[in-house]
C-alpha positions in Angstrom: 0.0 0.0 0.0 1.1 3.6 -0.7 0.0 6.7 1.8 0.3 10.2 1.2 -0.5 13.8 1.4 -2.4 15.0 -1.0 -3.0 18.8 -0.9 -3.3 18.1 3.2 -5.7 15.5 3.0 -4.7 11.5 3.7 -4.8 9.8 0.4 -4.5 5.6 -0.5 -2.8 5.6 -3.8 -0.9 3.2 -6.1 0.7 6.1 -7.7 -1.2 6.8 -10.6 -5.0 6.7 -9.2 -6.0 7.9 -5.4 -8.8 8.0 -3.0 -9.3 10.6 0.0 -9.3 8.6 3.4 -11.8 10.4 4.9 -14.4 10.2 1.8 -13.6 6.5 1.3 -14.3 5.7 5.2 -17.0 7.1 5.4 -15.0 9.4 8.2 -13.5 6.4 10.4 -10.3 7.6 9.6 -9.3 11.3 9.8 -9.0 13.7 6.8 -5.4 14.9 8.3 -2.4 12.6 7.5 -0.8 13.2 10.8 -3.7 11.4 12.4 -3.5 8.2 10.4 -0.4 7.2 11.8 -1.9 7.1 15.8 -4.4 4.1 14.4 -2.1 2.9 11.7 -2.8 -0.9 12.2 -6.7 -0.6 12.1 -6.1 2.0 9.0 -3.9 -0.4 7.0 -6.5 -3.3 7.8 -9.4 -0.7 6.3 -6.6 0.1 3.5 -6.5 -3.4 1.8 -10.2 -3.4 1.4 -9.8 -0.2 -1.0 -10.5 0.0 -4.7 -9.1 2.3 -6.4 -10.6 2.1 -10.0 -13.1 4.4 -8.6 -10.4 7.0 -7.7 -9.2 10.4 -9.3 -6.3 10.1 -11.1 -2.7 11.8 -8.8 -1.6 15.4 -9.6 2.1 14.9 -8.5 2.3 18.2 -8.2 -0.4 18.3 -4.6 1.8 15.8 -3.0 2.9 16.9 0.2 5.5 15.6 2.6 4.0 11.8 3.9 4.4 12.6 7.7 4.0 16.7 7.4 4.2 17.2 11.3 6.5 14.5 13.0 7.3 15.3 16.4 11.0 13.9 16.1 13.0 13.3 13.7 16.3 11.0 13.9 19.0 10.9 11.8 22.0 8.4 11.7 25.2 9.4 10.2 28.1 7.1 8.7 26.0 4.4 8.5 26.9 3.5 5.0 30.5 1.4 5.3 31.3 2.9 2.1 30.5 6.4 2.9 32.7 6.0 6.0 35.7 5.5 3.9 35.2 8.0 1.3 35.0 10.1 4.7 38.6 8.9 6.0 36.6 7.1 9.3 36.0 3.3 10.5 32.7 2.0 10.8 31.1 3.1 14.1 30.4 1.2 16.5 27.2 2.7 17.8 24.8 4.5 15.7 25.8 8.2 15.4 22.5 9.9 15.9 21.8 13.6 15.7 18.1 15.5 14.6 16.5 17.4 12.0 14.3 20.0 13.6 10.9 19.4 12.2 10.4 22.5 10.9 12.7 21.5 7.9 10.3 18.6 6.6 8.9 19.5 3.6 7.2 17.4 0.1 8.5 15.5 -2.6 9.1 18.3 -5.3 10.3 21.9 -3.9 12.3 24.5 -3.8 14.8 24.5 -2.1 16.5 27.6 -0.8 19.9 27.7 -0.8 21.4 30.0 2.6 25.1 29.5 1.6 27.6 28.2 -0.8 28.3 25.0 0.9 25.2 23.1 0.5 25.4 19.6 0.5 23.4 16.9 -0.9 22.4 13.4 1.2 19.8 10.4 -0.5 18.3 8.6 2.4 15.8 5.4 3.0 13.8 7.0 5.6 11.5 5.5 8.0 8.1 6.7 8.6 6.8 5.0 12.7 4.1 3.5 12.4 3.3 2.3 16.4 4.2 3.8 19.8 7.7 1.9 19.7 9.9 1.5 23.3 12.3 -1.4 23.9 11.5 -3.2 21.0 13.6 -5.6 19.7 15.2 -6.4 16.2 13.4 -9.1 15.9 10.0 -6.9 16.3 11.6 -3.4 14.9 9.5 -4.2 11.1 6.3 -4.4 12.7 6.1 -1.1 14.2 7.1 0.6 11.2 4.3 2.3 9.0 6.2 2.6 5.7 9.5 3.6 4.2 9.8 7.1 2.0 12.8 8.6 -0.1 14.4 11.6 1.8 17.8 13.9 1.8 19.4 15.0 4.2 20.5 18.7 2.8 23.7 19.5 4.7 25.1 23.1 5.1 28.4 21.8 6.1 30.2 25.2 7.8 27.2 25.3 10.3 27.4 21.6 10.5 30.7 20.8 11.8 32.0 24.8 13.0 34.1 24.4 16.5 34.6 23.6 18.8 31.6 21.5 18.9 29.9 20.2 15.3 26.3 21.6 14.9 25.1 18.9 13.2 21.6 19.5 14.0 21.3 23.0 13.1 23.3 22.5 10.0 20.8 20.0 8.7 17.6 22.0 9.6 17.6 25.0 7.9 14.1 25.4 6.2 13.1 22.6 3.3 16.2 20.8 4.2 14.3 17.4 4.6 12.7 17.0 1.8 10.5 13.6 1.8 8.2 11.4 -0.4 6.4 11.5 -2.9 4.3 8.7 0.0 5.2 5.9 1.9 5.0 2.4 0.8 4.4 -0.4 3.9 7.3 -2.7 4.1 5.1 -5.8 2.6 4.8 -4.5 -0.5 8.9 -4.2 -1.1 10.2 -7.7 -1.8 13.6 -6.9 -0.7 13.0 -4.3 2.3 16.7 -4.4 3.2 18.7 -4.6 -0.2 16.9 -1.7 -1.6 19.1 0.9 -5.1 19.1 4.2 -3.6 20.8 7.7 -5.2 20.6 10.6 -6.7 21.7 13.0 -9.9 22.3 16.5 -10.0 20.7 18.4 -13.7 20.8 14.6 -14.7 24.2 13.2 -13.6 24.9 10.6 -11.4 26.5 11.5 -7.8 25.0 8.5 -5.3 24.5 4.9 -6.4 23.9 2.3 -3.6 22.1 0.0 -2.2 20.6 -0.4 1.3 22.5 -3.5 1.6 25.7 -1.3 3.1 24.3 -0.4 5.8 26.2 -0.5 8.9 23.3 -0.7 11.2 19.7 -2.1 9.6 16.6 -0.1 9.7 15.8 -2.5 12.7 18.9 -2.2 14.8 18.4 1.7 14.1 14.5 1.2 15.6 15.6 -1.0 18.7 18.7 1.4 19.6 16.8 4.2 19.4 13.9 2.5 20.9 16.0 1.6 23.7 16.4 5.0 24.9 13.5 6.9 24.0 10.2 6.3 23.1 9.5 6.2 19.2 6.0 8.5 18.4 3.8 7.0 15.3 4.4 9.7 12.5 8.4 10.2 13.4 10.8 10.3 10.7 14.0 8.4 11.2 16.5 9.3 8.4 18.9 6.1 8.0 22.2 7.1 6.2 23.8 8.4 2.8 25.4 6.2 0.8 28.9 7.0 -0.5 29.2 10.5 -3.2 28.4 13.2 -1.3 29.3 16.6 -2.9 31.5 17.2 0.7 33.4 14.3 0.3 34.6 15.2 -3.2 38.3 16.4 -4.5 37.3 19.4 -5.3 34.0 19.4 -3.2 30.9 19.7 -4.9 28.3 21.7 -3.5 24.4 22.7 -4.7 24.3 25.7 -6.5 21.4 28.2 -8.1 19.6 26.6 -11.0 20.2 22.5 -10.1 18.2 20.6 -10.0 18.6 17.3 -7.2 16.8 14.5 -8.1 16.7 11.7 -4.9 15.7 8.0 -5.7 15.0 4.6 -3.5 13.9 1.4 -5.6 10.5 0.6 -5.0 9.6 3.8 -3.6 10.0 6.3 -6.1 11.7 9.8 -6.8 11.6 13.6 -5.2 13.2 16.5 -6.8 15.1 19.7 -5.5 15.0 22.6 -7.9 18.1 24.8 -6.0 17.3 28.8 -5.6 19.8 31.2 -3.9 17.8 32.1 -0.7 18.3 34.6 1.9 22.2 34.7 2.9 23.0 33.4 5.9 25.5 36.2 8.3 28.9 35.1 8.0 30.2 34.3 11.9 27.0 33.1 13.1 
């Protein structure tokens, strides 16, 4: 099944043809995506039962982001081994988690405001929670999981990693900087869940192309560790790793400029696109 936000209203969708939740459930199930995810396993029970010949055909261009109002947002960084070594580091032993503030979600195709020159790009499996999720184990981690989406992780790397302590948070949560979507797709309908192509181009060319395979830690060790500490909330976005060919990591370093266009892919999910605009300047020293 595929869910998503459709000009703010919950939509079942296979991508080309929808139906509004609300309409279709005779209002069981709220209008507002957000409120999906607190009854997920009774919505994706009502879900199957949909048809959606009787649908209107998708305007890609209404899509909004699949979990528009998360109240946290993980991120794990180096947790592609060969990112690690295009970044001079050993595979870490413990996931290295920092956040995106949630005011930098955003949809599938945007605008993307460019604050600086040192912009960076980041394709990323992200995971969309699905249950009220505390101590679970690997073993369990899939079944509290609502879906998986295709996300970056846009870096402004001076903010990021300034002295004499990295900013990784605030580097990463400048506005539109997690961009997600176009929806979510539950984990039964991807035959291979955890070997999944993920990349993206810049105007067209090429700059990450891996699979999910390399990840250090697997979408359910990232849900148990994190789960081990803190409670995970059903809407929350956990952004799982770049693979290697990030613009930061490059001799010379490639960085997002006015006029590109970033175009973000996961196999079995689908595609979101970036159009790069010089934004408001962000002060030098701060």
């Amino acid at each position: 099944m595929k869910f998503a936000n459709y000009d703010g209203r919950a939509v079942v969708t296979d991508g080309t043809r929808a139906v509004h939740v609300a309409d279709a459930s005779n209002g069981k199930f709220a209008d507002e995506p957000d409120r999906i995810y607190t009854v997920w396993d009774e919505f994706t029970a009502w879900a199957q039962t949909v048809e959606l010949t009787d649908g209107f055909l998708l305007d890609r261009s209404k899509l909004s982001a699949p979990s528009p109002q998360p109240r946290q947002v993980f991120a794990v960084g180096l947790n592609y081994a060969e990112h690690a070594r295009e970044s001079g580091l050993d595979n870490p032993t413990e996931p290295a988690v920092f956040t995106k503030f949630p005011s930098s979600v955003t949809g599938p195709d945007t605008v993307l405001e460019l604050p600086t020159e040192t912009v960076d790009y980041e394709a990323e499996l992200v995971v969309v929670v699905g249950r009220y999720s505390h101590r679970v184990s690997e073993s369990q981690a899939w079944d509290h999981i609502a879906g998986l989406t295709v996300g970056q992780d846009i870096s402004e790397r001076i903010r990021q990693l300034i002295g004499p302590a990295p900013q990784f948070s605030l580097g990463k949560s400048f506005p539109g900087f997690a961009p997600t979507g176009p929806w979510i797709v539950t984990p039964d309908e991807l035959e291979h869940r955890d070997d999944l192509g993920i990349g993206c181009s810049i105007n067209g060319q090429v700059m990450q192309d891996g699979r999910t395979d390399d990840l250090i830690f697997s979408v359910p060790a990232i849900v148990s560790r994190l789960s081990a500490i803190l409670p995970l909330l059903p809407g929350d976005l956990i952004f799982t790793g770049t693979p290697s060919g990030v613009g930061g990591a490059r001799k010379p370093p490639v960085f997002l400029r006015d006029g590109d266009i970033l175009e973000t892919w996961v196999e079995g999910i689908g595609t979101i696109t970036s159009t790069c605009r010089t934004g408001t300047p962000y002060p030098a020293g701060h």
